[in-house]
C-alpha positions in Angstrom: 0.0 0.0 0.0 1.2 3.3 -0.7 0.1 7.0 -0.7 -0.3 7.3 -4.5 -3.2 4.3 -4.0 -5.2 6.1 -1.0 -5.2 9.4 -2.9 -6.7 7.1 -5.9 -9.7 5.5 -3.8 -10.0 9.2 -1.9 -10.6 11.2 -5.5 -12.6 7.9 -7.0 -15.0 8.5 -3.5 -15.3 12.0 -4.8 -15.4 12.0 -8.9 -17.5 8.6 -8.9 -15.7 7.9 -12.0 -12.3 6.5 -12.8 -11.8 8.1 -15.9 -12.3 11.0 -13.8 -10.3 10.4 -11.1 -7.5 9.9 -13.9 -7.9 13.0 -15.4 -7.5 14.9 -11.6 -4.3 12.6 -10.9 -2.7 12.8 -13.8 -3.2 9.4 -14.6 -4.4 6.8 -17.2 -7.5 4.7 -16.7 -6.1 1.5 -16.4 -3.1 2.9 -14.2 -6.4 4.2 -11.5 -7.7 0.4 -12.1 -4.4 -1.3 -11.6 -4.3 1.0 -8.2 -7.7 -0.2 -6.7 -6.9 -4.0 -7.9 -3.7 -3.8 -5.8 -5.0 -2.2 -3.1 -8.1 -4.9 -2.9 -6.0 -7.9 -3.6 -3.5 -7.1 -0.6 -6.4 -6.1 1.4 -8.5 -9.4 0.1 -11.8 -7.3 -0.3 -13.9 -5.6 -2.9 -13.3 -1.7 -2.3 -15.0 -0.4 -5.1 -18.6 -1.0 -7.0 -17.5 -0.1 -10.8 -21.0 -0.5 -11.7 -22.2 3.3 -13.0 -21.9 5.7 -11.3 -18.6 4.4 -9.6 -19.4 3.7 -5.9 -16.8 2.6 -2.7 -18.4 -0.4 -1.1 -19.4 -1.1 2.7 -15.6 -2.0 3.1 -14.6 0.8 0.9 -16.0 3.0 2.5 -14.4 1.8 6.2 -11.3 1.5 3.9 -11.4 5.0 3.2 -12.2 6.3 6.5 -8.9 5.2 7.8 -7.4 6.3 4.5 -8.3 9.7 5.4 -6.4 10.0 8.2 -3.8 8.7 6.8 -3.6 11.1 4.6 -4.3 13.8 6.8 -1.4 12.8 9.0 0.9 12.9 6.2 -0.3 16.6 4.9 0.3 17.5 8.2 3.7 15.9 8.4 4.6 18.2 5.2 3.2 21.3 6.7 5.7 20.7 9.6 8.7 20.1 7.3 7.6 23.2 6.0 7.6 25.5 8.8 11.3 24.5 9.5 11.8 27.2 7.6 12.4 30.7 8.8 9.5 32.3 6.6 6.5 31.7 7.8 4.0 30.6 4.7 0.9 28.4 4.6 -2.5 28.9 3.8 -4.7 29.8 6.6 -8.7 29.7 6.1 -10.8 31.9 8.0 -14.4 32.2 9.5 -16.2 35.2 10.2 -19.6 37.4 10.0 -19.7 39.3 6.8 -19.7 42.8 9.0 -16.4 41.8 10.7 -15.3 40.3 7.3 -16.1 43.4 5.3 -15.7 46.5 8.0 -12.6 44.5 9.9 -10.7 42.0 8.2 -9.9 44.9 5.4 -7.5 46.8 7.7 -5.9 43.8 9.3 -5.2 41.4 6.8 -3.8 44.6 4.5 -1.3 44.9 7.1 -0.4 41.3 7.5 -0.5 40.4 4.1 2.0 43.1 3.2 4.6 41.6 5.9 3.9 38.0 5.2 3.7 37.6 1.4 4.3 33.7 1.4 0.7 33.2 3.7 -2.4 32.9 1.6 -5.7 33.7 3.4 -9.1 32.3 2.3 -12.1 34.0 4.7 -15.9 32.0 4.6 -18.6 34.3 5.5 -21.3 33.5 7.5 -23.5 33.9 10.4 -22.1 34.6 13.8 -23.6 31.5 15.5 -21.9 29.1 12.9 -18.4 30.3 13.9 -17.2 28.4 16.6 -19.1 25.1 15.5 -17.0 25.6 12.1 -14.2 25.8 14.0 -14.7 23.3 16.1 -15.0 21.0 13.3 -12.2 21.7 11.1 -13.9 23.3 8.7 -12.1 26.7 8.8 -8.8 27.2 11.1 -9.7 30.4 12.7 -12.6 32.2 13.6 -13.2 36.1 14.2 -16.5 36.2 16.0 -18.3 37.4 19.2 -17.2 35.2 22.7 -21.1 34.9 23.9 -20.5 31.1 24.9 -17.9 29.1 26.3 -16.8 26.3 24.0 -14.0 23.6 25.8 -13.0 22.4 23.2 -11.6 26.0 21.8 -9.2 28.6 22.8 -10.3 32.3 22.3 -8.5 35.8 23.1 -10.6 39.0 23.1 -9.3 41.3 20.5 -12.0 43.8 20.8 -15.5 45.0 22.1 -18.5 45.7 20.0 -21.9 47.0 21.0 -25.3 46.9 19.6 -27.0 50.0 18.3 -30.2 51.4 17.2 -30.1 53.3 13.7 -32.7 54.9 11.6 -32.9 56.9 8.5 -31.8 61.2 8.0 -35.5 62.9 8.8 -36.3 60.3 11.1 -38.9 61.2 13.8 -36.8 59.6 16.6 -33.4 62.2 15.9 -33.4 64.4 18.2 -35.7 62.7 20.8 -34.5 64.1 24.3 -35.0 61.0 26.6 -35.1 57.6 24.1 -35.5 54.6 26.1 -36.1 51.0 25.2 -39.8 51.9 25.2 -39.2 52.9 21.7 -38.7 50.0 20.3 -42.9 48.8 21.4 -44.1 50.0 18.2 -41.0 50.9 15.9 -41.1 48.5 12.5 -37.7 46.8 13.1 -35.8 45.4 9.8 -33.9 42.6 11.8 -31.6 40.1 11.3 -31.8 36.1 11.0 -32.5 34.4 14.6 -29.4 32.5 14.3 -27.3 35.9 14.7 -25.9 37.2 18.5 -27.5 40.2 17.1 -31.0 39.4 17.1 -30.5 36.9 19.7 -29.4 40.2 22.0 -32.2 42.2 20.9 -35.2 39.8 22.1 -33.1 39.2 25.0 -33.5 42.8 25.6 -37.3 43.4 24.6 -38.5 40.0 26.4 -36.8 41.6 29.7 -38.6 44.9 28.9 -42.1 43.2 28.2 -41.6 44.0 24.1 -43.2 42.1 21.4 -40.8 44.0 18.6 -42.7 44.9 15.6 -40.7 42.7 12.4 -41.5 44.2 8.7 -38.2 42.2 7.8 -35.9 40.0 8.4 -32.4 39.9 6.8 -29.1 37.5 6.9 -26.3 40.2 7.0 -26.0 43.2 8.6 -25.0 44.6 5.7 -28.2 44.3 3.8 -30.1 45.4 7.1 -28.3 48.9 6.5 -29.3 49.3 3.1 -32.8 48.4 3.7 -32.8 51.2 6.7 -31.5 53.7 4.5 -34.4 53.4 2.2 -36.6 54.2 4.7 -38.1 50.6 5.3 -37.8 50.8 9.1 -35.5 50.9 11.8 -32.5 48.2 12.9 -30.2 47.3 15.7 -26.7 46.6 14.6 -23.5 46.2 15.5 -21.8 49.6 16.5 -18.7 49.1 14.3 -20.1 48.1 10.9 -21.7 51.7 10.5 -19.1 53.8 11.3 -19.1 54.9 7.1 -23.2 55.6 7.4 -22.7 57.6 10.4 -19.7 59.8 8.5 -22.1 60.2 4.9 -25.1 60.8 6.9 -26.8 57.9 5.5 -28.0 56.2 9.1 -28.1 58.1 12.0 -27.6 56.2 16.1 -30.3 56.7 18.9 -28.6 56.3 21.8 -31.1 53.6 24.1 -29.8 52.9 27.5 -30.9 49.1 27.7 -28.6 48.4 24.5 -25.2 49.2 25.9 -23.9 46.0 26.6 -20.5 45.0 25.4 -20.1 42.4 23.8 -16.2 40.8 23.3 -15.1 39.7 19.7 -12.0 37.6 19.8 -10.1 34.9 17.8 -11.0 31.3 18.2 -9.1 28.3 17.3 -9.5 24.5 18.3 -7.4 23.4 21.7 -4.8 21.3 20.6 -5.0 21.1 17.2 -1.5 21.8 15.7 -0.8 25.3 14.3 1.2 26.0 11.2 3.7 28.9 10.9 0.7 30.8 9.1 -1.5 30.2 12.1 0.8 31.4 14.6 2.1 34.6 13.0 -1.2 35.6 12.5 -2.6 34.8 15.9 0.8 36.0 17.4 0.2 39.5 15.3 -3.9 39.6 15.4 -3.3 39.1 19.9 -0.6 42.1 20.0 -2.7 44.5 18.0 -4.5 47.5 20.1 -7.9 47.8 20.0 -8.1 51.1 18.0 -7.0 48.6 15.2 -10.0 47.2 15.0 -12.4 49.9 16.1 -11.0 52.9 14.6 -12.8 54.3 11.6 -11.5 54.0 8.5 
């Protein structure tokens, strides 16, 4: 058995093809077909249903299971090798909210990109309650999200902290108003976004405490299209602080400041306990940790 094989039977998994799978591997048909046969004569078992579509087996599929490790121990084994050397370089991928991703990441990942040529960064977008579970997983390497829950099986640092706000359109009736209080919000149409946001999540924490059944004329999946809908007049949001520090500049949203809604809330880096790190990984995390807080919440 060799490496050359388990790569075979993974991309065969994936393709359901061997002609396929060739083409991918850089390989002839029959070379893919003498790979399997090898494999399932020293193993003494059928991995592989060539039947169309091309399907693994019940053993094949246990087969490649293990296989997967395998292989993930030796791309791991490389990355080490790698970092031997004295620049660090990888490719780190990244999960975040698209407000952090578009309003945040910009200014930091200029920076680090410009020091660290070698490191390529991939970011996934996507709602804040999905960031540590991604994490957790493997699916992304880092995440940049808000610390509302304690996960064990992560490792979090706070980089900064964010707070949720009320905003409304220029001419709105609320500008101006001398005492607002969370009473406001009884009969204020409220664009909001998607339940499974810390956002929302904060919001009907707040009105449930204050007796509120908040008034919804939308619901939205990025804070970002929230805004927009706002600035047409369509209603009134709550969102985070630091994604509308533009808006606020050009006029285009203005803040009522409501007592109940100043809680901080700490965003930080996440990454899974004990996993290894690359020389990618660390640098950033090592860089990200070290910056001050006006990095992050200083307007652009």
């Amino acid at each position: 058995m060799n490496i050359s094989q388990l790569e075979t039977l993974q991309t065969i998994s994936k393709t359901m093809s061997f002609r396929k799978a060739g083409e991918l591997l850089n390989l002839t048909q029959p070379a893919v077909s003498a790979q399997i046969k090898s494999l399932e004569d020293e193993f003494k078992t059928v991995l592989v249903d060539r039947n169309q579509p091309v399907t693994l087996t019940d053993r094949g599929q246990v087969f490649l299971e293990h296989a997967e490790r395998i292989l993930g121990i030796v791309e791991e084994l490389k990355q080490k090798l790698s970092d031997l050397n004295e620049i660090p370089q990888g490719h780190i991928i990244l999960g975040t909210t698209s407000s952090i991703a578009i309003q945040i990441l910009p200014r930091v990942l200029s920076y680090f990109q410009n020091q660290f040529p070698l490191i390529k960064t991939t970011i996934h977008s996507m709602p804040s309650s999905l960031v540590m579970t991604s994490v957790e997983n493997g699916t992304v390497d880092l995440g940049i999200t808000y610390l509302s829950e304690r996960n064990p099986n992560l490792e979090s640092s706070v980089l900064y902290y964010d707070t949720f706000e009320l905003v409304v359109p220029p001419g709105h009736p609320l500008i101006g108003h001398e005492r607002p209080t969370v009473e406001l919000l009884r009969d204020l149409p409220l664009i909001m976004l998607s339940p499974d946001t810390l956002g929302r999540r904060f919001l009907e924490s707040v009105c449930r405490s204050n007796g509120i059944e908040p008034n919804i004329v939308m619901e939205l999946s990025s804070s970002e299209e929230v805004k927009r809908m706002v600035e047409l007049n369509l209603g009134a949001a709550v969102v985070s602080k630091l994604s509308i520090f533009n808006e606020l500049r050009l006029g285009t949203l203005h803040m009522i400041k409501i007592t109940e809604l100043e809680t901080s809330h700490p965003v930080g880096i996440v990454y899974k306990s004990g996993r290894y790190l690359n020389s990618a990984m660390q640098q950033f995390l090592s860089d990200l940790k070290g910056m001050p807080e006006t990095q992050f919440i200083g307007s652009e």
